[in-house]
Backbone bond lengths (Angstrom), bond angles and torsions (degrees), N, CA, C in turn:
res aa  C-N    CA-C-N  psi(-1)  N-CA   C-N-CA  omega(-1)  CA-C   N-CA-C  phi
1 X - - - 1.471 - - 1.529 108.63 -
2 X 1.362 124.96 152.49 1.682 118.87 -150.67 1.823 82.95 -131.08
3 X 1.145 105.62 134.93 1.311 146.15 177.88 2.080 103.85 -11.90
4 X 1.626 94.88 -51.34 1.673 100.66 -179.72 1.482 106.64 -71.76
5 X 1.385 126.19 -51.41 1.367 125.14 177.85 1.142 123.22 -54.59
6 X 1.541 129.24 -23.66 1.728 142.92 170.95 1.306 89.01 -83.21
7 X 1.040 162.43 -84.40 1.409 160.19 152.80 1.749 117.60 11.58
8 X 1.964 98.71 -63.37 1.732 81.33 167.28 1.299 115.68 -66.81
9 X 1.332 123.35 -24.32 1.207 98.04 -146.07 1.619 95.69 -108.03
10 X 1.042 143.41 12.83 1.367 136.84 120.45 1.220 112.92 -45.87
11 X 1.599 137.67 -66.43 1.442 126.13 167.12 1.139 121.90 -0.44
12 X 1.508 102.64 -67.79 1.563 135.01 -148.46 1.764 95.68 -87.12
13 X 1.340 125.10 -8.53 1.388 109.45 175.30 1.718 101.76 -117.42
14 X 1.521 114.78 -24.48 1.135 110.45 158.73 1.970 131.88 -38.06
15 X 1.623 100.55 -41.68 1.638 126.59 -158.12 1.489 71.23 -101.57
16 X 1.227 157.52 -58.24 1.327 117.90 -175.31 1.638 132.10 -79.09
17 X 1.230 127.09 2.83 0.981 162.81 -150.05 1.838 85.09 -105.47
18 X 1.037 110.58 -87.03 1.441 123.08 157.31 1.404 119.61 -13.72
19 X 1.043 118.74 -66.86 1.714 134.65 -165.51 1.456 99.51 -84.01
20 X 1.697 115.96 -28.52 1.730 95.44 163.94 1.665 127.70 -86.04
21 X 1.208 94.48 -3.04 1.913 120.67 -169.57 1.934 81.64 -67.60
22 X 1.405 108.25 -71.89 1.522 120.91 -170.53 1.217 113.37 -66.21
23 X 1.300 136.69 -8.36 1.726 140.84 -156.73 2.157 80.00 -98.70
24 X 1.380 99.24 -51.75 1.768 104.63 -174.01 1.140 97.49 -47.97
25 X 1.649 109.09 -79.98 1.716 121.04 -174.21 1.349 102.78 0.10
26 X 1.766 94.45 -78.51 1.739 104.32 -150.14 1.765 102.25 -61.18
27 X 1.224 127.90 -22.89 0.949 133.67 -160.36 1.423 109.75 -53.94
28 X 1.654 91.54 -55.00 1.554 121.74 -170.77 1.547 108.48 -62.75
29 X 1.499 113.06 -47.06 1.487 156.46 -164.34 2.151 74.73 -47.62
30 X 1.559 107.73 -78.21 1.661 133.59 -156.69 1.602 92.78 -58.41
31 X 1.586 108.75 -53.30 1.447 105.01 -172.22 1.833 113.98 -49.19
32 X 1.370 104.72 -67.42 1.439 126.88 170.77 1.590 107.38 -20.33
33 X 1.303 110.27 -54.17 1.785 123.51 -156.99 1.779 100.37 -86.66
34 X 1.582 129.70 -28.17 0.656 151.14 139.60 1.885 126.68 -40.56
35 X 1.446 119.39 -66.32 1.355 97.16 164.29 1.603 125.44 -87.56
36 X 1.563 115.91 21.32 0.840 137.76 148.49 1.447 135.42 -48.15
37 X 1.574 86.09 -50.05 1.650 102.33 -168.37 1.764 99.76 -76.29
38 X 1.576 111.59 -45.92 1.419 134.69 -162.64 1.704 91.52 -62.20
39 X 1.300 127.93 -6.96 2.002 107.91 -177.48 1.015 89.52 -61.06
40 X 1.737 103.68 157.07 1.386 118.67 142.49 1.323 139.68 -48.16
41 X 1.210 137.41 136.25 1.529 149.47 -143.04 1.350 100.00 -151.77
42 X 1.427 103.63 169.80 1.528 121.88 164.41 1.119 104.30 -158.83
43 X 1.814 101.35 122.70 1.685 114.79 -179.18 1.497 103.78 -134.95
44 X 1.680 93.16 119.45 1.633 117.97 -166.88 1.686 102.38 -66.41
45 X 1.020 152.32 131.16 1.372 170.41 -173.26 1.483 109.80 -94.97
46 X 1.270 126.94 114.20 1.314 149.49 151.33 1.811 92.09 2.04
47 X 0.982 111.70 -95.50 1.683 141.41 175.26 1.317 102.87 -32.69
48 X 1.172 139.34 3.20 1.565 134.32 -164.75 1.324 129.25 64.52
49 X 0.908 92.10 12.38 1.882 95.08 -176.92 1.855 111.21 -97.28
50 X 1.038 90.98 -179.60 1.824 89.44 161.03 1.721 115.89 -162.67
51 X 1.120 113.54 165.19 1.320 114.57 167.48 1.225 105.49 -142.27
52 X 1.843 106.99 163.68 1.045 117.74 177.84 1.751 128.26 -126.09
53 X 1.177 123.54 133.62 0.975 102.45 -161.32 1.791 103.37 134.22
54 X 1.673 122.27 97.60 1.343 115.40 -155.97 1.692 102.37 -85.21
55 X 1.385 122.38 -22.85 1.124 138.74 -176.08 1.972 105.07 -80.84
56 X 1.199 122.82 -15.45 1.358 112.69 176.31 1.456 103.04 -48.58
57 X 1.937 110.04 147.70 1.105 107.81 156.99 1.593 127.17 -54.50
58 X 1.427 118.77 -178.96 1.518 131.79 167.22 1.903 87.81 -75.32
59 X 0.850 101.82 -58.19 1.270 106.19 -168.14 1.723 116.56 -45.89
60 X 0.725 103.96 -55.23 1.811 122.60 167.80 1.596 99.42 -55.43
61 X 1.409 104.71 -66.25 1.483 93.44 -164.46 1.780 121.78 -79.48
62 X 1.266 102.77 -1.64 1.493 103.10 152.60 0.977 136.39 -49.13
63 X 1.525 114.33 -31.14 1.433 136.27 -168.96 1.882 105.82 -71.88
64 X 1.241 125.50 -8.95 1.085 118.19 -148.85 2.001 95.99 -108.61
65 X 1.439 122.68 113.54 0.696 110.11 177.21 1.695 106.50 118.95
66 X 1.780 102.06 -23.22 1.765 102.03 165.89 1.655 110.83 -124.25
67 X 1.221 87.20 175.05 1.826 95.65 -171.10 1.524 97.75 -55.02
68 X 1.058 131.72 157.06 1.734 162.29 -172.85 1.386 87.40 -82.57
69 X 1.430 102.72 138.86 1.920 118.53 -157.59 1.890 81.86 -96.13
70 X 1.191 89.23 146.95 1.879 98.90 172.71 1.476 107.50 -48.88
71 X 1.115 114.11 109.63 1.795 101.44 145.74 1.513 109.30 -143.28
72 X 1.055 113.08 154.76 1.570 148.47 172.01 1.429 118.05 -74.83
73 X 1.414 135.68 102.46 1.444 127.11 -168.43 2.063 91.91 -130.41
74 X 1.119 108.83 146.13 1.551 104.34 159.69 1.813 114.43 -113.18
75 X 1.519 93.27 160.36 1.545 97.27 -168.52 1.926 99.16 -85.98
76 X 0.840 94.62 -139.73 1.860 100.99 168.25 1.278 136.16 -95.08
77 X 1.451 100.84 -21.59 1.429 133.05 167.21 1.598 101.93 -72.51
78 X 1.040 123.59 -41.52 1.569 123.42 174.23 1.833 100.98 115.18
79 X 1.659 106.87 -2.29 1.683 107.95 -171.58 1.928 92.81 -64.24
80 X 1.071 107.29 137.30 1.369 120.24 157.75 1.609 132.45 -79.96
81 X 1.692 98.81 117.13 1.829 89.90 -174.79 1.974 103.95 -107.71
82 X 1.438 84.15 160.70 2.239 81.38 -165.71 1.631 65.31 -119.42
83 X 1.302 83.26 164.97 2.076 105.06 161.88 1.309 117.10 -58.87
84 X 1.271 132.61 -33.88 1.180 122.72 176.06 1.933 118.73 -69.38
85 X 1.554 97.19 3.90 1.498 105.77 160.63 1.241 127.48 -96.46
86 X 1.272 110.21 -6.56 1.247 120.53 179.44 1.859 113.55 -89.18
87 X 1.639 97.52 2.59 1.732 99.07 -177.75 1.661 103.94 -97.33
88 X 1.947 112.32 152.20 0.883 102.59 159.13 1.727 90.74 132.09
89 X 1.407 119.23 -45.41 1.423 155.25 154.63 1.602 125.01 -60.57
90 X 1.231 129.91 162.15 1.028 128.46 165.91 2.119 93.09 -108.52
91 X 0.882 115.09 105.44 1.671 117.52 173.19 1.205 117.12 -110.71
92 X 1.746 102.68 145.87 1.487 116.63 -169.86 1.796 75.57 -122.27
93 X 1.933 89.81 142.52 1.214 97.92 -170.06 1.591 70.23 -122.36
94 X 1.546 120.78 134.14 1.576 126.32 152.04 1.215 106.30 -124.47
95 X 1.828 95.51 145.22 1.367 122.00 -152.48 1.459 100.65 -118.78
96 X 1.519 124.90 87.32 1.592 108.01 165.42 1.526 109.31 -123.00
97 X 1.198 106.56 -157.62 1.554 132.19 178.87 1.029 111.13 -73.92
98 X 1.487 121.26 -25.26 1.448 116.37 -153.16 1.727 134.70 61.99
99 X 1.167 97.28 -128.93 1.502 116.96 -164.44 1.894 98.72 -40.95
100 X 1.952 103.69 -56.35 1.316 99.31 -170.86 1.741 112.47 -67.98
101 X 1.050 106.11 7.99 1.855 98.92 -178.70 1.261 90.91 -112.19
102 X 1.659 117.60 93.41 1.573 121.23 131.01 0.965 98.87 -98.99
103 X 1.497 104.79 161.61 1.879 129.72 -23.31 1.250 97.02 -81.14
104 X 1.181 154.80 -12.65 1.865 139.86 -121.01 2.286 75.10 -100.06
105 X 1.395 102.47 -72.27 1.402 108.11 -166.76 1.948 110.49 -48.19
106 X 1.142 94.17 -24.98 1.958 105.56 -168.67 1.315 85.42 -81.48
107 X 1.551 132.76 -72.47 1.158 139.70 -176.76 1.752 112.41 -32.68
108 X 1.355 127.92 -75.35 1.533 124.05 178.47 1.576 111.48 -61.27
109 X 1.214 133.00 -20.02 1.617 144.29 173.78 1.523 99.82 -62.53
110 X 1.099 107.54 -75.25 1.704 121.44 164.99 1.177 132.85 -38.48
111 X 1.560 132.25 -20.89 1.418 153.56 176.41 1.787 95.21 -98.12
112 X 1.166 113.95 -24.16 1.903 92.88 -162.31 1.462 75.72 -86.11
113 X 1.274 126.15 -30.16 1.899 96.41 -154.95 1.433 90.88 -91.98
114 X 1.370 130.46 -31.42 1.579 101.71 169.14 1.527 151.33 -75.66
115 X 1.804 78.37 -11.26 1.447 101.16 -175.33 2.110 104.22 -77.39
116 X 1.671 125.05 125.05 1.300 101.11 -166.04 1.357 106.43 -90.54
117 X 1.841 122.77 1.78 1.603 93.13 175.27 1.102 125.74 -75.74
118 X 1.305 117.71 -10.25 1.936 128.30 166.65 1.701 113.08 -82.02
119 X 1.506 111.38 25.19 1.616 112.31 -178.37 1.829 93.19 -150.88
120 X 1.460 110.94 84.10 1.525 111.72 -171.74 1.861 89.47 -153.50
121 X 1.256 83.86 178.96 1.581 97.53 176.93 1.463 123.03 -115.97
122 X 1.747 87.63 30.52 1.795 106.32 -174.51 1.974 88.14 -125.76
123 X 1.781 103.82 -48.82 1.442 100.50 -153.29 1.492 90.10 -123.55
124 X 1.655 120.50 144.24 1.425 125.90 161.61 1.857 107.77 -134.77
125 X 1.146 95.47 165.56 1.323 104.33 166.52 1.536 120.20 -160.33
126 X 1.545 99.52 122.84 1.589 120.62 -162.79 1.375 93.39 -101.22
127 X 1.531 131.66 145.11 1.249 169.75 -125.56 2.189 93.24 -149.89
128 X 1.365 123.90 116.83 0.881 143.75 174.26 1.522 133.52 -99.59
129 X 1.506 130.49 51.51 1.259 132.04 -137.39 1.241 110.79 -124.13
130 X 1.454 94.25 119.62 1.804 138.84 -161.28 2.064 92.27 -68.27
131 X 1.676 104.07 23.05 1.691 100.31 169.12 1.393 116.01 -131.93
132 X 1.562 130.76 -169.59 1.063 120.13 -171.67 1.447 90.02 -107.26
133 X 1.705 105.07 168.28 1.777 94.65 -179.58 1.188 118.72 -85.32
134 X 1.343 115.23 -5.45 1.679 119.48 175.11 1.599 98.90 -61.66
135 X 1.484 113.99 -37.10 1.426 117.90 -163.59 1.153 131.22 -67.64
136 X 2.128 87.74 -44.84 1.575 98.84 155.22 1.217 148.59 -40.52
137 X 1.112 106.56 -38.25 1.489 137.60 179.09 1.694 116.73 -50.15
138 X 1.776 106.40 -29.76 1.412 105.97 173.39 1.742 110.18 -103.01
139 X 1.593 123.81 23.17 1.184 120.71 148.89 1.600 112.74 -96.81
140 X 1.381 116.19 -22.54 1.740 116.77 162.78 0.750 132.78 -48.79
141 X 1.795 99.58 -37.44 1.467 108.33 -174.38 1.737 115.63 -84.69
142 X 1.562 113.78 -3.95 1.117 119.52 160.03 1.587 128.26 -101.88
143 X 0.834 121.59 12.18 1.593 149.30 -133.43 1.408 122.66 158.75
144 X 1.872 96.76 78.25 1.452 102.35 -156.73 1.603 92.74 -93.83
145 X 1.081 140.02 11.92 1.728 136.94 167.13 1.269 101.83 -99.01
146 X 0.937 117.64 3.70 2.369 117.48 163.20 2.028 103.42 -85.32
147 X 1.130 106.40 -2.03 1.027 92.33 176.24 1.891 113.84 -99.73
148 X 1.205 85.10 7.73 1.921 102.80 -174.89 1.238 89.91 -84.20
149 X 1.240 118.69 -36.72 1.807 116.39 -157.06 2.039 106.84 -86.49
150 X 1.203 99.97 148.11 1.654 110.65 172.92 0.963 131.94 -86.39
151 X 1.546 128.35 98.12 1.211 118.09 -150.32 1.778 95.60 -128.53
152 X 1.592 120.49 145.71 1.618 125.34 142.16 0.873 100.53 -73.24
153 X 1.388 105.10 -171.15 1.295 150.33 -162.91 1.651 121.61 -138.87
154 X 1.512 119.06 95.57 1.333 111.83 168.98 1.085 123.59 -106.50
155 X 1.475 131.78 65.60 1.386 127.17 -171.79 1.486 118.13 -55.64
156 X 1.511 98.86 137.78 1.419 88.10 179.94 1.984 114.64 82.91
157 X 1.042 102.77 -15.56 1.599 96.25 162.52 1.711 102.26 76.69
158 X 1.719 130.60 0.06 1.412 119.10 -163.94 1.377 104.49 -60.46
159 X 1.430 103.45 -59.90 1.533 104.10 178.33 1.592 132.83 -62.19
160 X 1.153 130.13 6.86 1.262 147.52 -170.48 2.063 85.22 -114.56
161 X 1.039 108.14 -42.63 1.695 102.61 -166.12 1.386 94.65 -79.64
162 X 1.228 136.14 -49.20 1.457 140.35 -169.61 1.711 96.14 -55.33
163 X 1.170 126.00 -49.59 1.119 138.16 -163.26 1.696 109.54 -64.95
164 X 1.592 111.59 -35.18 1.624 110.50 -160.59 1.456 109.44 112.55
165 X 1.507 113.36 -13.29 1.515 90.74 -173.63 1.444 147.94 -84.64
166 X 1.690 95.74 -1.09 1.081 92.63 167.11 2.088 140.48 -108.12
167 X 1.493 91.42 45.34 1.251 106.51 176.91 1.578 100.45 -119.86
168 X 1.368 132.79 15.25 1.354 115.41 165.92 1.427 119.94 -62.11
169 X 1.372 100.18 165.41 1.998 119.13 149.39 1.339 119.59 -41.63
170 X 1.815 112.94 -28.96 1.315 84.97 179.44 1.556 123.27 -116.10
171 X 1.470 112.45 8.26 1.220 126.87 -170.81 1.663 95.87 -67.56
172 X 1.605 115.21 150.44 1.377 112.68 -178.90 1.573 90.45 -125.45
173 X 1.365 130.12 28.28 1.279 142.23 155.85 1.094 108.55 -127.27
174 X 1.309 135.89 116.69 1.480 110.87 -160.70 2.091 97.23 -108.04
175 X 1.144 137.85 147.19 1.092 122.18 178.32 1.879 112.18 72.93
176 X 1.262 127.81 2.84 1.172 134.07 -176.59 1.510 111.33 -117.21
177 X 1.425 111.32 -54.22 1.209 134.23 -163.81 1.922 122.18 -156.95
178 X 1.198 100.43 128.87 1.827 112.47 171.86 1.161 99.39 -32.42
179 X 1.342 95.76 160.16 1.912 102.68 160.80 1.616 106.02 -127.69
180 X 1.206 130.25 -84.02 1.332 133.11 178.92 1.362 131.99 -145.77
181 X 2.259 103.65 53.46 1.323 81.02 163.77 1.364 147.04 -146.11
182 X 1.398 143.92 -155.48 0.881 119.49 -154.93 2.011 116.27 -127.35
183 X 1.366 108.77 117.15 1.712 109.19 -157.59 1.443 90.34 -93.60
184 X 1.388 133.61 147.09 1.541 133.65 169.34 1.172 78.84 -143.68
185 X 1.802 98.52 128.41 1.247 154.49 151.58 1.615 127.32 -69.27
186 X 1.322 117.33 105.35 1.866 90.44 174.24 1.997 111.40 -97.40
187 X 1.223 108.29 172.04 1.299 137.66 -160.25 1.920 96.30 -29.61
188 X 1.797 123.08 -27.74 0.510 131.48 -120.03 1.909 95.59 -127.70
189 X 1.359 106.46 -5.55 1.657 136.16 -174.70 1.343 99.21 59.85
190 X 1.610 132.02 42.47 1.434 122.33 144.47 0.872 124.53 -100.01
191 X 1.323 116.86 160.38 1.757 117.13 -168.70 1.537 107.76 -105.63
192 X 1.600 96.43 123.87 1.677 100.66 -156.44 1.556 93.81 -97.23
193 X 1.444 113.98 -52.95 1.432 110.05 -175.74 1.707 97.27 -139.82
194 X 1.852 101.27 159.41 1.171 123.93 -154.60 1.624 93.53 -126.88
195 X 1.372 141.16 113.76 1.389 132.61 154.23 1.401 121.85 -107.78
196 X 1.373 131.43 121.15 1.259 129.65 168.20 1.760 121.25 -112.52
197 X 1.344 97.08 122.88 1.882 108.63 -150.96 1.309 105.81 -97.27
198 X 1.568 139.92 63.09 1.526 123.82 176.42 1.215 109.00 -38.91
199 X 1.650 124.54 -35.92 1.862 111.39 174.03 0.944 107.56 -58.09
200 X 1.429 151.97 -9.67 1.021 144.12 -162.22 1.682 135.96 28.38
201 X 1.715 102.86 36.85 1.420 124.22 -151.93 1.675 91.92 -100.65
202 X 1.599 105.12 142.26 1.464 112.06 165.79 1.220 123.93 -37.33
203 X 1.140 128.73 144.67 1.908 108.33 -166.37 2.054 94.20 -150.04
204 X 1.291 100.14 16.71 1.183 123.57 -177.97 1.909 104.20 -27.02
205 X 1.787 108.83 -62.17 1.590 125.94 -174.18 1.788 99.02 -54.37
206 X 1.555 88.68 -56.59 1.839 90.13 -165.89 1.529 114.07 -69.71
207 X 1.611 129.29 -30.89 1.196 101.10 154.39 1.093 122.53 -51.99
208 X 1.461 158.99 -47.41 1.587 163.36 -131.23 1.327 96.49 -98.72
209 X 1.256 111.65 -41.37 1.861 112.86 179.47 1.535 105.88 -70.23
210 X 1.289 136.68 -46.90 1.182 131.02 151.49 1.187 141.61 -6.96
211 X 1.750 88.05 -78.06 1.785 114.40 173.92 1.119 113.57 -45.14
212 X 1.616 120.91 -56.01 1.590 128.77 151.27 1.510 128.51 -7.24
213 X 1.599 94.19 -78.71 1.152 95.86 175.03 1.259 130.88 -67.68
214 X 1.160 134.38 -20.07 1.528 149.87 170.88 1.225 114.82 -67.21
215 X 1.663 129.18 -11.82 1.310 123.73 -173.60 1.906 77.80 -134.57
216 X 0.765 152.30 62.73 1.137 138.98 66.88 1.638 164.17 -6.89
């Protein structure tokens, strides 16, 4: 090989060498600006409401501030509840995956039914699960205090998809399945505030501090 041809073709591995140096950069550059965008936020709503969560859809966060869109969920018993059962109460509607989210989804499922200020005849909180209840039944059986907690049934995820939920921050299916979050309802079946938790951390106090403030 003669002196110019070793020459291009160092060039030629130099300039790609180059172009993968910058292909990373930007990579990192998009990623960065990206879980950037996804922090948690709070954006106050026309209607008085708020949600949290900068990555919620439009779609989701429309919801905040009007009555709760009809849907149909069954319990385990197979009784069917509509939204207009959800009035009367202050209700926390949580929205996960279920079965496939151990511990984070088992863990906060498990705290509402033991915890009693979410079991009153002022405050409830219903459990939203993207499984069937036959299915459920084999996280009970590992996690026998999930059976304290109140849960529907969204098989199949329709009502969670109709809704927006499965394009949050915290879904780790994104477009398949919920991840972790959380709709509060006042006495009145509007949806005052919206939280969606990629930590997926018990948030048991800060809903209740909420509720508070919302019935104000």
């Amino acid at each position: 090989m003669n002196r110019k041809n070793k020459n291009d073709k160092t060039s030629i591995i130099s300039v790609a060498i180059i172009l993968f140096a910058v292909a990373v950069l930007v990579y990192f550059l998009f990623k960065t600006s990206l879980d950037t965008s996804n922090k948690t936020a709070t954006v106050n709503n026309s209607a008085g409401g708020s949600l949290q969560g900068a990555s919620i859809s439009k779609q989701l966060s429309s919801l905040v501030g009007n009555p709760m869109p009809d849907i149909q969920l069954a319990d385990k018993d197979g009784k069917v509840y509509k939204t207009p059962d959800f009035k009367g109460k202050n209700t926390v509607l949580f929205f996960s995956e279920g079965l496939m989210c151990y511990p984070a989804c088992w863990d906060q499922i498990a705290s509402f039914g033991e915890d009693e200020r979410f079991n009153t005849d002022q405050i409830q909180a219903i459990s939203i699960l993207a499984d069937s209840a036959e299915d459920w039944q084999k996280a009970i059986a590992e996690m026998p205090k999930l059976a304290k907690a109140r849960t529907l049934f969204d098989e199949n995820a329709a009502t969670s998809r109709r809704l927006g939920m499965l394009t949050t921050a915290s879904s780790m299916h994104r477009g398949m399945l919920p991840g972790h979050t959380y709709v509060l309802l006042n006495k009145d079946g509007i949806v005052n505030y919206i939280f969606d938790d990629p930590n997926m951390a018990i948030a048991n106090d800060m809903l209740l501090r909420k509720i508070e403030e919302l019935n104000k």
